[in-house]
N, C-alpha and C positions, 0 to 999 in steps of 0.2 A: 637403542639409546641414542638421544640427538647430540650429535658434535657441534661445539657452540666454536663460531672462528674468534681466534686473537683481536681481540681490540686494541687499538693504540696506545689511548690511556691505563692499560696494564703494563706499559714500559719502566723498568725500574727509572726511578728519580736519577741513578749516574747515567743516565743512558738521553732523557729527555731531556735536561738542559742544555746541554754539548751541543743536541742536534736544534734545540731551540735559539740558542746561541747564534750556530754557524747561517740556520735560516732567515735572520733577521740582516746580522752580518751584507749577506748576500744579498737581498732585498735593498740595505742601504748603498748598496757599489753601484746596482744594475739598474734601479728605476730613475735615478737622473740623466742616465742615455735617453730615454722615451720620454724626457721632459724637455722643451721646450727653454733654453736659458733665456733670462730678462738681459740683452744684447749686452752682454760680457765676456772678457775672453778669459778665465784663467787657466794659469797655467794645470796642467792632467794629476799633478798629487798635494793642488792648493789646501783641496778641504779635506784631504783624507783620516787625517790623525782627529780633526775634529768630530768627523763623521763617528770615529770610534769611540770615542768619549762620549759624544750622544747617545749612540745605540747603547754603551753599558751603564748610560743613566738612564735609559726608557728600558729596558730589561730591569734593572733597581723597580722602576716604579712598578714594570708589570707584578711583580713579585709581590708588591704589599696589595694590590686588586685582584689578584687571584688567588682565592687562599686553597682554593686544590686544584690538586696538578692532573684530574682528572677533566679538565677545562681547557679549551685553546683560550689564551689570552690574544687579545688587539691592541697593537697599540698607531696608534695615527699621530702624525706629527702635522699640525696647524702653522701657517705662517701668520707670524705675528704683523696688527696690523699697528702703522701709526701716523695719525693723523687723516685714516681712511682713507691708507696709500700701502698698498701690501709689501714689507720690509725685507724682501729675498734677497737682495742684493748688500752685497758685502761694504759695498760703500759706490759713491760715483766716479763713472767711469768717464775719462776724456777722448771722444772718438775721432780719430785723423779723418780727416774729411775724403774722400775718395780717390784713390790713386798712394796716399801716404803708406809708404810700408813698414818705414820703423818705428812707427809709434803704435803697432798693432799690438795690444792686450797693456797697454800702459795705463795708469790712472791715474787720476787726477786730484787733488785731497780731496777732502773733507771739511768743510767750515760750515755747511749747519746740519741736522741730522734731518737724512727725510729730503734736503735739497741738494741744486746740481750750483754751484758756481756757474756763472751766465756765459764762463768761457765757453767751459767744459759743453752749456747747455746750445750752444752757438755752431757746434761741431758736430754733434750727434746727429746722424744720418734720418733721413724722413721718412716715415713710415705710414703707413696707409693707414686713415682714421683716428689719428693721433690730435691732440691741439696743437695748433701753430702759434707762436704767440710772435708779433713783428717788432724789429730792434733797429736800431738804426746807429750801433756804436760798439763794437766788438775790442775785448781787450785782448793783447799780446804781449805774454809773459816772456820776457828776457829779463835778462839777468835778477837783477833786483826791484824793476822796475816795471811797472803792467803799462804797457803803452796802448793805445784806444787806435782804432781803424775806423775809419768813415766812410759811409757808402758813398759815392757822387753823389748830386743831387739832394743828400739828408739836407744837409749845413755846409756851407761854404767856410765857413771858418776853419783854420788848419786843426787838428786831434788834438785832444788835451790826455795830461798825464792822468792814471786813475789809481786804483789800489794799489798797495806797493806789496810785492808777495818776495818770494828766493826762487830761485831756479828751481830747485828740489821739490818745491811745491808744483812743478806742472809748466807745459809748456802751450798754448794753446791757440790754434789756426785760427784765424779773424777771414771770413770773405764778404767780400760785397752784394747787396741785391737785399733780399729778404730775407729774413732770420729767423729760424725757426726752433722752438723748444718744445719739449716733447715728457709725457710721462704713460709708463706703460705698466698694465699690473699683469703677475705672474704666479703661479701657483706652483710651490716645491712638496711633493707628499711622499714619504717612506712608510709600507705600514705592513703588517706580519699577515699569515691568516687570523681573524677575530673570530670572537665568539662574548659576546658583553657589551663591557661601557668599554667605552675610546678615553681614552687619557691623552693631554696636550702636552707635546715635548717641547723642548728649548729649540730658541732656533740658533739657527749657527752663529759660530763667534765670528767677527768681522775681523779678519788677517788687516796685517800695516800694509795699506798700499803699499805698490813698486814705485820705484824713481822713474818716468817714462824718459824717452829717448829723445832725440830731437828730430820735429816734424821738416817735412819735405814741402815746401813750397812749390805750388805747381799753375799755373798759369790759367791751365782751366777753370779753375777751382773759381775765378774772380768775371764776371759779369761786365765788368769794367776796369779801369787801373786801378789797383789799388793804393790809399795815401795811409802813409804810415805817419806815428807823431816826428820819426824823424827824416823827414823827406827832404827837409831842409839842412839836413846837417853833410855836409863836404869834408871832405880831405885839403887844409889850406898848407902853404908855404909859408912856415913861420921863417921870419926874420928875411926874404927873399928881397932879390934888388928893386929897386925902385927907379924909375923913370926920369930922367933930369929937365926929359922936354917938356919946356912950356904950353906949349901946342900939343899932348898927347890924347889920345881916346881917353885916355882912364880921367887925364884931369877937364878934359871934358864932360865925360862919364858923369864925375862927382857933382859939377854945377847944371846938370840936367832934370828939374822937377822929373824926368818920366824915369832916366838910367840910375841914378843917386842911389834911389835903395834898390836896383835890382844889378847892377854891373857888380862883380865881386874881382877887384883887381890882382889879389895874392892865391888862386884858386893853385892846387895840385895839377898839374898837368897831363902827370906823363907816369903811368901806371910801372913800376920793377921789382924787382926783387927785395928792396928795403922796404917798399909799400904793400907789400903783399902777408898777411898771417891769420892764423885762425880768427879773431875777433872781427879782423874786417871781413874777411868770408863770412862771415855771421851775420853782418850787417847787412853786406849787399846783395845776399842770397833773398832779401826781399824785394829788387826791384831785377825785373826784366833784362835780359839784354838787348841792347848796347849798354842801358844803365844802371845794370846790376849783372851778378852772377844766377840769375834767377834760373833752375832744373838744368846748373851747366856741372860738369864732370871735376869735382876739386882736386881729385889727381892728375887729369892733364891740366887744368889750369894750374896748379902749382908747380908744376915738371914745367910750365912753355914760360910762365911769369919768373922762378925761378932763375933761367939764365941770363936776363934780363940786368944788364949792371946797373949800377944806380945812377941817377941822373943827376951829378954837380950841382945843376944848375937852373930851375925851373927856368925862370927868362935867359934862357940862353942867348938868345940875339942884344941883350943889356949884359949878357958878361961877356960879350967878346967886344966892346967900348973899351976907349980907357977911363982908368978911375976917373970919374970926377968930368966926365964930359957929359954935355947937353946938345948931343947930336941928335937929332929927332928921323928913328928909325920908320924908312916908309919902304911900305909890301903893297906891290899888287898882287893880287887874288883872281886868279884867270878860272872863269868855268867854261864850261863847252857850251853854252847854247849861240842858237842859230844869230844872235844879235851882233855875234863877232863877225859874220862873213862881209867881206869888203867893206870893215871898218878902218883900216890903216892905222891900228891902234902899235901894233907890234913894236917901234920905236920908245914910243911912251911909256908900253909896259915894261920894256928891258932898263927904262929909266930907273928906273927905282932898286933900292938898295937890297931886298929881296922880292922874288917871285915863286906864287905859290900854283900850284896846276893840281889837276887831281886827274882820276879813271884815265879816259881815252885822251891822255893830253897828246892828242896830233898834232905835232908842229912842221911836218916834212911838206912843202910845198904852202902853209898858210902861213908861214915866217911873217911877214907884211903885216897879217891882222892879229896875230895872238903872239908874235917875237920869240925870241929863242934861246932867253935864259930860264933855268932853275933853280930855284934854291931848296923847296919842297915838294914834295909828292904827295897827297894827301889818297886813300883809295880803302875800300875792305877788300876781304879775299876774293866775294863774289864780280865787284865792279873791275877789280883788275884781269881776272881768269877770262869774265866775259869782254873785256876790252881786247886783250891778246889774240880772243877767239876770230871774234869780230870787225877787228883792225887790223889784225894780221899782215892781211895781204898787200896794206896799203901803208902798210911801213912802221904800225906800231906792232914789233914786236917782243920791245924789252920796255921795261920803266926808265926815265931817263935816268940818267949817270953822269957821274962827276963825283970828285975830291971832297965835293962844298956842298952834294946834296945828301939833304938830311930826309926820310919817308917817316909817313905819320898814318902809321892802321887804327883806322877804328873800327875795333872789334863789335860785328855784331851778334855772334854768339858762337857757339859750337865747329864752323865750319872753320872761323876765322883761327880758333886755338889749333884745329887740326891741319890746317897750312903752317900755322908756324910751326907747329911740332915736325912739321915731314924738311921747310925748311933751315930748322936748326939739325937737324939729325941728315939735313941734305939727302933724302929721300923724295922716291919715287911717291906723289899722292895720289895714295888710294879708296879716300875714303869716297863714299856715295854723297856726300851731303855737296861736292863737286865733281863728277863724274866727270864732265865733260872735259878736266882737265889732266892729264895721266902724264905729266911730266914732276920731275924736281923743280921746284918754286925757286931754287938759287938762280935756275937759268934766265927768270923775268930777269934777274939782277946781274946776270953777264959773270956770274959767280964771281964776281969783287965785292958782296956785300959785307961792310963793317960794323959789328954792331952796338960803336957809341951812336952812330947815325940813322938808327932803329928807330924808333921810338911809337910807347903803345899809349894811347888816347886814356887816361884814369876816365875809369865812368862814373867817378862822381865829377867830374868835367862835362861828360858830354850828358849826366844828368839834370845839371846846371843849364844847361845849354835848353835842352826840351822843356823844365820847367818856368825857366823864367824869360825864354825867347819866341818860343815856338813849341807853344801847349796848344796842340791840338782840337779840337772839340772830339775828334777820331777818339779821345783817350778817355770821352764818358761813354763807350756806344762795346761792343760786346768785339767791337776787331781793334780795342785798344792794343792785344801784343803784336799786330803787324807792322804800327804806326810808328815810326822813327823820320828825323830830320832828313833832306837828302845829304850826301856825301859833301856836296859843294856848300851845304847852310851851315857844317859841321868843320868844313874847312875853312869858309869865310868869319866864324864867329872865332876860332881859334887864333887866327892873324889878329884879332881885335886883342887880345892876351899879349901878344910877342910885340908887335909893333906898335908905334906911337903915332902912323898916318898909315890909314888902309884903302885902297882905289879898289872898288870891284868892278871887274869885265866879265860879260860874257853869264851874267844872272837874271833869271824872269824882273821883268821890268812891266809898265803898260804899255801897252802896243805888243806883245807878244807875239802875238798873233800873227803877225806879219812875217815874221819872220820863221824858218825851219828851226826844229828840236835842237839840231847841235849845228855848229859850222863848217862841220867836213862833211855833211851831210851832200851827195850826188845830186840827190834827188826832192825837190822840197817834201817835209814830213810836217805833220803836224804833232805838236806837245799835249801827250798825255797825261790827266791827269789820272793815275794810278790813287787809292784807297792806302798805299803804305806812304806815301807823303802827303802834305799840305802847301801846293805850290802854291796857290793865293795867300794864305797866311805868310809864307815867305816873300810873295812881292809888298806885301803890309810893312813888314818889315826892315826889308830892306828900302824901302821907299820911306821911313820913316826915321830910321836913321840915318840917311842921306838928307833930309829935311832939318833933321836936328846939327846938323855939321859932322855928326860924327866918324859918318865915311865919303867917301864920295864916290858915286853908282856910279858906271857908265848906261847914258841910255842914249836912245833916238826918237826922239818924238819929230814932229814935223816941222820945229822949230831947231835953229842949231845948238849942239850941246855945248857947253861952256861949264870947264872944269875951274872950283875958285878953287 
């Protein structure tokens, strides 16, 4: 007699469903690892609970299509399509453009079904065989307000304001160059072992987007500078002193067809601790350093900004007048180039009521041509570390000093906050970003440093300065973040704020040439021009506001100079 083997479908009815159950169960956890997601990140138990409410409605339905249980049932779940765009995704995702790490798995609303918001679609990473579709005006959601970014080159014209959205709604990276949008289709399948017809299940229910995080601005990310709609918005000095000389820059300024609308005579000056709070680190975390907090560190900038007291008095040089006087404050603005050497200026410079010097201000044996008061020191960390280095020997080895001198840092990023932190904590600097310098920074200052007589450059100042002075062309071309003013075009255009008559010595003029790089120079050198400044844009300038009255150069051409 033949022994027939157990068949499966002779398993009692309490015995198959359990195991039918836990089979499908299983099926629905594990076949979305060996799928492929449509580039979204959610979080590891976003869809689980819905998972399980679908499997116990596609087990329901297998139940009414198989009406005996001596039958494997199938069941297959179809992604629904719409609009002949396959619907797997839970909604649109907004992706940080590369390098962003807190905005990973965040997303972005929802406002039409099926599509991406042109932020959202602005950011999303590029993908091989994808459509490109090209833009030329990307928006940036802050606060309440969607502000538009311009590539160079699209439109000349400044951004305009566009859809007005909430924070909550999304936050999204705007970069320059070309724009790309993208749509991908993807296939989600759960399905048992079959045996029959396929039945279509529900697709998943779309969860409420998260609130994303805030994106990181990164400098690579932009092709060129970027122009935000608020590029022109400043930090001003309300209600600040005003000037009594008739004869001043500013009221010259005002009756200049060229200066009129571009001189701003009540700007913020001088960056501290009352000027410092999240809203502004918000703002200016869009533009670059010197003119923004752009990929800089907000806990040591607020730890060095921080101790920083507040400043009385933006025009400080008009509140130390008496009330109600119309003395007409005159600066000379001393730079180091080669055009000082045996000029016999030293006299005339010390004439004037303040004097400004910056970096390697050598005065020890060129007394005669460059004189030998101070009243400022203008320098960053890097100009002064290597001036010390490099002058050392020859007798520059502290900044100069005095009761009545006031220093003027303008920060140009990262290394600059980490000088000041070593010297307010009067520490030995050890960071790599100035190696070459392994002392305490107090000692440039003969450790008498006082810190009303501190003072940090605001960059929305020295923003002001690069956009409406000395804009580059450097700033459409891909080495926009190296390109900044030099030291002395940021010192010379600062004196135009404080004082009401500005003399400049010692600045690129025509004839250059003739002359060596700086005036302590041994050995004649010739003037480089380096790719992080614009020295001919600065003789333009300076030669043009010397033409307008509004400062007066010192130069030497081959005829004699006559100062009016």
């Amino acid at each position: 007699m033949r022994c027939c083997p157990r068949r499966p479908f002779h398993l009692g009815q309490g015995v198959l469903w359990p195991l039918l159950l836990a089979l499908l169960i299983f099926f629905v956890f594990t076949v979305p690892f060996f799928i492929k997601e449509p580039s979204t990140k959610p979080s590891r138990y976003q869809y689980s609970w819905n998972n399980v409410r679908w499997a116990w409605k596609s087990l329901q339905n297998s139940m009414s299509l198989a009406p005996s249980l001596r039958q494997w049932t199938s069941i297959h779940a179809e992604p629904v399509q719409k609009n002949g765009i396959l619907d797997t995704d839970p909604g649109p995702t907004a992706h940080p453009v590369r390098g962003s790490r807190k905005t990973e798995g965040a997303r972005a609303p929802q406002w039409k079904q099926g599509t991406l918001p042109s932020a959202a679609m602005a950011a999303l990473p590029e993908r091989q065989g994808e459509e490109k579709t090209p833009g030329d005006a990307l928006p940036l959601l802050v606060g309440t307000t969607a502000l538009t970014l311009q590539s160079q080159g699209d439109q000349k014209g400044m951004p305009t304001k566009t859809r007005v959205l909430n924070r909550q709604q999304g936050k999204a990276l705007a970069t320059t160059g070309g724009v790309t949008t993208k749509t991908k289709q993807a296939k989600t399948t759960a399905a048992v072992p079959a045996k029959g017809k396929a039945a279509q299940g529900a697709p998943t229910p779309s969860p409420r987007p998260a609130i994303p995080g805030p994106q990181i601005l990164k400098a690579a990310n932009f092709k060129s500078e970027p122009r935000w709609d608020f590029e022109e918005k400043y930090s001003f000095d309300v209600a600040g002193l005003q000037t009594s000389c008739p004869d001043s820059v500013k009221v010259k300024a005002s009756r200049s067809s060229w200066l009129q609308n571009l001189f701003l005579p009540n700007l913020t000056l001088f960056l501290d601790s009352s000027r410092f709070n999240q809203s502004e680190w918000e703002r200016l975390e869009h533009f670059a350093p010197p003119f923004g907090f752009m990929e800089l560190n907000h806990s040591l900038v607020q730890k060095v900004v921080g101790r920083f007291p507040p400043v009385p008095q933006q025009q400080l040089l008009l509140a130390s007048l008496p009330r109600g006087s119309s003395h007409c404050i005159t600066c000379a603005v001393v730079g180091n180039g080669g055009i000082l050497n045996s000029s016999r200026t030293g006299q005339e410079i010390d004439s004037h009521d303040y004097v400004f010097r910056l970096s390697g201000a050598l005065i020890k044996g060129y007394e005669q041509d460059v004189g030998t008061r101070t009243s400022f020191y203008g320098f960053t960390a890097f100009s002064l570390t290597q001036s010390l280095l490099s002058l050392g020997s020859r007798g520059f080895r502290h900044v100069p000093v005095g009761k009545d001198v006031r220093y003027l840092h303008f920060l140009e990023g990262t290394r600059d906050y980490e000088w000041l932190e070593a010297l307010l904590l009067n520490q030995t600097l050890v960071k790599k970003n100035l190696f070459w310098f392994r002392r305490r920074p107090q000692e440039a200052f003969r450790e008498a440093l006082q810190m009303d007589k501190y003072l940090l450059l605001h960059p929305d100042f020295l923003r002001y300065m690069k956009n409406r002075f000395l804009r580059s062309k450097t700033l459409n071309t891909t080495h926009w973040r190296i390109y900044r003013p030099t030291t002395g075009a940021l010192l010379l255009l600062t004196a135009l704020q404080l004082c009401d008559k500005v003399s400049a010595y010692g600045f690129i003029t025509e004839g250059h040439e003739r002359f060596s790089d700086h005036y302590y120079d041994k050995t004649w050198k010739k003037l480089i021009f380096y790719i992080n400044h614009d020295f001919k844009l600065e003789r333009e300038v300076w030669k043009r506001l010397h033409d307008e009255g509004i400062i007066w150069l010192y130069q030497r051409p081959q005829t004699p100079n006559v100062k009016h």
